[in-house]
C-alpha positions as CSV (number, residue, x, y, z in Angstrom):
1,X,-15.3,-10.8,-5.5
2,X,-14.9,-12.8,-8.9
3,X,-11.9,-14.2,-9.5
4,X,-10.9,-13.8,-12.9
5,X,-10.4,-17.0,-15.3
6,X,-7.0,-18.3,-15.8
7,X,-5.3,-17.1,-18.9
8,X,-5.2,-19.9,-21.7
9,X,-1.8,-22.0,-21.2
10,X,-0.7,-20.2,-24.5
11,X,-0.7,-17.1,-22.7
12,X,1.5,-17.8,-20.0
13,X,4.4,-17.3,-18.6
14,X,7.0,-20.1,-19.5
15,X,8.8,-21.5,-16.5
16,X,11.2,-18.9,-15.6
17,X,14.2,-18.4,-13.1
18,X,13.4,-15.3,-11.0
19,X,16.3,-12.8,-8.8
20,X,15.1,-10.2,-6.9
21,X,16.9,-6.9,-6.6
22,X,16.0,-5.3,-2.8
23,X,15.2,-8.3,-0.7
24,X,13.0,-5.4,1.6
25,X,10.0,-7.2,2.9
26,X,7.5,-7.5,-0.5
27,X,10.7,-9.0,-3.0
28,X,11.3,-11.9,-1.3
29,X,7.8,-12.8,-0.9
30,X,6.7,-12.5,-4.6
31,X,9.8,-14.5,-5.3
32,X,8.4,-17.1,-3.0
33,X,5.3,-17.1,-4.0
34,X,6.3,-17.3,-8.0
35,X,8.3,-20.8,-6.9
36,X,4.8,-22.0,-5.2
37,X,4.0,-21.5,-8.8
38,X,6.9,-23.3,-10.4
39,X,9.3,-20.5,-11.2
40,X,13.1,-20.8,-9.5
41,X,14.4,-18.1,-7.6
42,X,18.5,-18.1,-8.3
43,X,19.4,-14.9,-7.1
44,X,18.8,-12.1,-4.5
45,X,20.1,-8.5,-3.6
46,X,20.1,-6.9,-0.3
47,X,23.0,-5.0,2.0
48,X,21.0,-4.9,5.5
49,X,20.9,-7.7,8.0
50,X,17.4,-7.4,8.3
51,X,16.9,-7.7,4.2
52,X,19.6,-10.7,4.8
53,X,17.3,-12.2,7.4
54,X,14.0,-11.6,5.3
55,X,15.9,-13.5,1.9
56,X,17.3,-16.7,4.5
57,X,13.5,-16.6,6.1
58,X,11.5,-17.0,2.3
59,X,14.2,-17.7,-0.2
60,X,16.7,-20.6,1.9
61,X,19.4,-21.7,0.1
62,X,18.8,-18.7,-2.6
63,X,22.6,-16.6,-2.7
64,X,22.7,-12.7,-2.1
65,X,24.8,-11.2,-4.7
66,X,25.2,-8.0,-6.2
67,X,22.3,-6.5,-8.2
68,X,24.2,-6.7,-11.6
69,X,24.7,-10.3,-11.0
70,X,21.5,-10.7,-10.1
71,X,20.1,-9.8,-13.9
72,X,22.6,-11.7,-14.9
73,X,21.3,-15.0,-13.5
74,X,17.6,-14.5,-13.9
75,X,14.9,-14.5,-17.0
76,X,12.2,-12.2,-14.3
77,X,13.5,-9.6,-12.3
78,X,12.0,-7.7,-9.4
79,X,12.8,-4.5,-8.8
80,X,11.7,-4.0,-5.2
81,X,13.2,-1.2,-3.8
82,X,11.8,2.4,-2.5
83,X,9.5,4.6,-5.2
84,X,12.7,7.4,-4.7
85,X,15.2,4.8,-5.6
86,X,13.7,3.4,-8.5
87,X,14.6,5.6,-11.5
88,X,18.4,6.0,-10.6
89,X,18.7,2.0,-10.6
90,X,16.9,1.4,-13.4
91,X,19.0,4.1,-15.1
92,X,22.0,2.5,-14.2
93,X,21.3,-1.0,-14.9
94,X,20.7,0.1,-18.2
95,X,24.0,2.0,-18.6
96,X,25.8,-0.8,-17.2
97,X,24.8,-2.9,-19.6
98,X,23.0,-5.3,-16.8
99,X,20.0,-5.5,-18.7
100,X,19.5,-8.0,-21.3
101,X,17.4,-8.0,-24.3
102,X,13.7,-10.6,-23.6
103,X,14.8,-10.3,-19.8
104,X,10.9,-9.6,-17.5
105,X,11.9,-6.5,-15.0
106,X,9.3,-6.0,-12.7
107,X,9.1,-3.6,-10.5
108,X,6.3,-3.3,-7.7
109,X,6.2,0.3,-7.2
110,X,2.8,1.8,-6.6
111,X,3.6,5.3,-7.6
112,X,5.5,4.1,-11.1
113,X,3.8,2.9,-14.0
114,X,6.0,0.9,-17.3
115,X,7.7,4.5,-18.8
116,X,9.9,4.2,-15.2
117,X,11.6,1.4,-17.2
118,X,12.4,3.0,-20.1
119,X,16.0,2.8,-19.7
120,X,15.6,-0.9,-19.6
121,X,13.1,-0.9,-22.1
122,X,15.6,0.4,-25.1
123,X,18.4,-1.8,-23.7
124,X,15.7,-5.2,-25.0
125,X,14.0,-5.4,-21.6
126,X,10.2,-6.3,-21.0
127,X,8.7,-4.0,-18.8
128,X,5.8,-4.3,-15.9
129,X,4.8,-2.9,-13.4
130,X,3.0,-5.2,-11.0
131,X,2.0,-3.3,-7.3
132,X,0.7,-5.4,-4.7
133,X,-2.1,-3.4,-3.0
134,X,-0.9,-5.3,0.5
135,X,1.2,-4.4,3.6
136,X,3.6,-6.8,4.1
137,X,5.3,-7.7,7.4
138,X,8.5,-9.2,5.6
139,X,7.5,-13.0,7.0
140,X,6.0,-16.0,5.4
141,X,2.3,-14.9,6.2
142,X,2.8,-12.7,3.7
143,X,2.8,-15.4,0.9
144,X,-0.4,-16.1,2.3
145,X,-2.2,-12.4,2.1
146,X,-1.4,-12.4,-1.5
147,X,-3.9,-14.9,-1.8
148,X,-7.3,-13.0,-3.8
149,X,-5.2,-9.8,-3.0
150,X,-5.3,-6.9,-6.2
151,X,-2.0,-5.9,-8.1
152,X,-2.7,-2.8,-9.8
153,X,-0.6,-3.7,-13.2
154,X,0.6,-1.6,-15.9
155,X,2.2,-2.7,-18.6
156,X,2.8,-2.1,-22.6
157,X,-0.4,-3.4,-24.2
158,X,1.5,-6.8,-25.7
159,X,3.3,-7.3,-22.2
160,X,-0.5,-7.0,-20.6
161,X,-1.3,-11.0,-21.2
162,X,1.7,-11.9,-19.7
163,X,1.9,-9.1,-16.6
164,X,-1.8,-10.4,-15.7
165,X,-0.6,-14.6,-15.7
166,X,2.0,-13.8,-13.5
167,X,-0.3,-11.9,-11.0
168,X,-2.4,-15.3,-11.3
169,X,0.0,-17.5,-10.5
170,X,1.2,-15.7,-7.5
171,X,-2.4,-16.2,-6.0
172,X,-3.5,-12.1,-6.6
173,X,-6.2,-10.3,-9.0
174,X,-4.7,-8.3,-11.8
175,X,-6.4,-4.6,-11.9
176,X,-5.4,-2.6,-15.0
177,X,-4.0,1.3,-14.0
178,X,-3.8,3.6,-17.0
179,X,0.2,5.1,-16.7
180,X,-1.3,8.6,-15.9
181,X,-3.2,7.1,-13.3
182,X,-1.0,5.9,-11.3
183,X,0.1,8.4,-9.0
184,X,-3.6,8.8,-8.2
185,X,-3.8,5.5,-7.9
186,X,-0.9,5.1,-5.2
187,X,-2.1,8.7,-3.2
188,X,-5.7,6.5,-2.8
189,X,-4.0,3.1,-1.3
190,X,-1.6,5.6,1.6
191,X,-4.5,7.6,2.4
192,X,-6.7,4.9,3.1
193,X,-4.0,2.3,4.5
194,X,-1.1,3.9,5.8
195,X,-3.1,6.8,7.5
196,X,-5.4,4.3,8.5
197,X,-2.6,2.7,10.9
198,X,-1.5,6.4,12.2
199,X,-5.3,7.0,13.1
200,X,-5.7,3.4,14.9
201,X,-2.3,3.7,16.7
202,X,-3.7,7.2,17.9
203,X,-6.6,5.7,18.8
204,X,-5.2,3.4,21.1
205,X,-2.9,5.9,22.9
206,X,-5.8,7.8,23.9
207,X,-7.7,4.8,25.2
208,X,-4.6,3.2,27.5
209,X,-4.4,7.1,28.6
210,X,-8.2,6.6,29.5
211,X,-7.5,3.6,32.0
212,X,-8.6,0.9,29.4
213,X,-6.5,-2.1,29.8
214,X,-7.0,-4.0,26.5
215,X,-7.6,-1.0,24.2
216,X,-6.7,-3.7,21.2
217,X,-9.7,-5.9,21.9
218,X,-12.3,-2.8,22.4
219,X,-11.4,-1.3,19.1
220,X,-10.9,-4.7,17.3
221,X,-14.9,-5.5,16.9
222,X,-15.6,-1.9,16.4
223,X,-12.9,-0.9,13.3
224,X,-14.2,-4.4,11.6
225,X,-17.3,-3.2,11.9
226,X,-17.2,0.0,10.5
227,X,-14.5,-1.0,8.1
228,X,-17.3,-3.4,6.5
229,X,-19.6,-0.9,6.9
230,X,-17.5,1.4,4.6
231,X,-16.4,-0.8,2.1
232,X,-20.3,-1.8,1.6
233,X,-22.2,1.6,2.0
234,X,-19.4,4.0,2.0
235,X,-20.6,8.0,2.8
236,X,-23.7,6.1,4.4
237,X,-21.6,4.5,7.0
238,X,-20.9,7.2,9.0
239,X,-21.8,7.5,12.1
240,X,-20.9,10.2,15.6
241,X,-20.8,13.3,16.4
242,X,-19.6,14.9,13.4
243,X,-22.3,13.2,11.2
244,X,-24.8,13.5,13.9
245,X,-24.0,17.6,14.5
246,X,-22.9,17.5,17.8
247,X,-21.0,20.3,17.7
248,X,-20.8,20.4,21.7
249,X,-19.5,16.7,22.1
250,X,-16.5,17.7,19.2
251,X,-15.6,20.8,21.2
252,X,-15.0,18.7,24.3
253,X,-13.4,15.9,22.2
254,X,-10.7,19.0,21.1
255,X,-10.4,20.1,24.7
256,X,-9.3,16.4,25.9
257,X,-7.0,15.9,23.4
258,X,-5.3,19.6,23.6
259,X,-4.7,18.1,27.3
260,X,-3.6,14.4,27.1
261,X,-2.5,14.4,23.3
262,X,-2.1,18.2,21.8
263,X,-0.2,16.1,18.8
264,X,-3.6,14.4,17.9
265,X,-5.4,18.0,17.6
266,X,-4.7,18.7,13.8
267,X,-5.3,15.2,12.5
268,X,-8.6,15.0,14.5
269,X,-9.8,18.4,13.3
270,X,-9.1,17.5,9.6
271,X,-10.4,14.3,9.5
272,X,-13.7,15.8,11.1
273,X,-13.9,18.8,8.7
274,X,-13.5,16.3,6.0
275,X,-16.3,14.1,7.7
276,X,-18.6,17.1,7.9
277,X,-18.3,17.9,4.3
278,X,-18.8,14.5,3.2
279,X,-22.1,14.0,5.8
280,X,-23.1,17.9,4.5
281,X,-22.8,16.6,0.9
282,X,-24.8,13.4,1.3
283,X,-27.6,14.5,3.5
284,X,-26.8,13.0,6.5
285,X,-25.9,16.1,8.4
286,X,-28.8,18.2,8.9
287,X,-28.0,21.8,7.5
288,X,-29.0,24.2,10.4
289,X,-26.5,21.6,12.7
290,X,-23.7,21.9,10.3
291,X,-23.5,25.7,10.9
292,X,-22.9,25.2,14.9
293,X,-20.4,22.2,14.2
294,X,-18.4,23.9,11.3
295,X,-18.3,27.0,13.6
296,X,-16.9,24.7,16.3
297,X,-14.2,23.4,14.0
298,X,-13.1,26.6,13.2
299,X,-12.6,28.1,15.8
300,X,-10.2,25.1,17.3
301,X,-8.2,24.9,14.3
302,X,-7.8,29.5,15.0
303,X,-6.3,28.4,18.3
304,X,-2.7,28.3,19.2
305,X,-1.3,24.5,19.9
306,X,-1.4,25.2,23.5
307,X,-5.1,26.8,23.3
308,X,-6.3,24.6,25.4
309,X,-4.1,25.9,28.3
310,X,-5.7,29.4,27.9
């Protein structure tokens, strides 16, 4: 992975004092990972213990006021809060008259590109939109994971200079999303990271169910393998029963799980249809298998949810 050249000094962001509105778990880490790049956090926002906890934990000595005061003390904002949350605040900053004119409001929505900020935009405000493509845990490591991590940035076109050096200086790789894109954009990053962690956790249900006692360190070697696998080879990756065609081993895969985990049945069924039809597509399944296996797959997915007890 290149890392892209530092902007020229001209380009960059001036020292700036930086508040963070929703101190959930990635706020308060940007913040602190701007003042590892000189920037002073002055203010935060956040009405839960555990966002009070997370701001005391990166931000010390950094006061929790109310997000109106929080614009009012800072040159960079960041607008951290949920995607569903996001217009209405941004709407009512704006109406409030919290937003002032040359004031940076960033939010870190993944789903959102610039237009969310509108509202702030008419009211003199410079908008970005600067998503961490990260899981955070809400603790310092998280300063650390941003280290080489992609932002995916949208921005007006003479904001983009400036949204790219600040995703620099907080240690991360600035890739550009077109503002149609980004809903796309977002649906790719849950699909292959949030569903990720469902399918994991499943997996390791099934395998303490199955008497092994440290399920964590059996799967550990095997999901970094294939994980590198994927990300080097992709469709060519694949590997087991579905790719192979072994439409007997899936049926008794369905027949266990109907019987230890009947809440796994769906998920496993769609992810193999969706394995079959990318093996099918890329040669890997052999043709005159795939009609057995599909077959298989259908006639699971016919069954009632307690088919299995038939």
């Amino acid at each position: 992975m290149n890392t892209p050249p530092l902007p020229d000094p001209k380009d960059r962001p001036a020292r700036l004092t930086v508040g963070v509105v929703g101190a959930g778990r990635v706020g308060p880490a940007l913040a602190a990972s701007l003042q590892l790049a000189g920037h002073r956090p002055v203010a935060a926002s956040g009405v839960s213990e555990a966002s009070r906890r997370r701001a005391a934990a990166l931000l010390p000595d950094v006061p929790l006021v109310a997000p109106a005061d929080v614009l009012r003390r800072a040159e960079l904002v960041l607008l951290t809060v949920p995607d569903d949350a996001l217009p209405g605040l941004v709407a009512g900053l704006a109406e409030t008259g919290a937003v002032r004119p040359g004031q940076l409001l960033v939010h870190t929505s993944g789903r959102y590109g610039a237009k969310v900020l509108d509202p702030a935009l008419r009211a003199g405000a410079l908008p970005l939109a600067l998503h961490p493509a990260m899981t955070f845990t809400g603790t310092p490591v998280d300063v650390q994971r941003l280290a080489g991590c992609s932002f995916g940035v949208t921005a007006p076109e003479e904001l983009r200079l400036a949204a790219e050096a600040l995703v620099i200086e907080m240690g991360g790789e600035p890739e550009w999303i077109d503002e149609d894109k980004r809903p796309l954009y977002h649906a790719a990053l849950a699909l292959g990271a949030n569903h990720l962690v469902t399918l994991v956790a499943q997996s390791l249900d099934l395998l303490r169910a199955a008497g092994v006692a440290a399920p964590d360190r059996m799967l550990g070697p095997l999901l970094g393998a294939a994980l590198d696998n994927a990300l080097r080879s992709g469709d060519a990756a694949l590997t087991g029963p579905v790719a192979r065609g072994d439409a007997g081993t899936v049926a008794a895969h369905v027949t266990e799980l109907r019987r230890h985990a009947p809440q796994a049945v769906a998920g496993y069924l769609a992810m193999a249809r969706a394995t079959a039809d990318r093996a099918l597509a890329h040669g890997l399944l052999k043709p005159e298998l795939a009609e057995d296996l599909l077959g298989v797959l259908a006639d699971q997915a016919a069954l009632p949810e307690n088919g299995g007890d038939r």
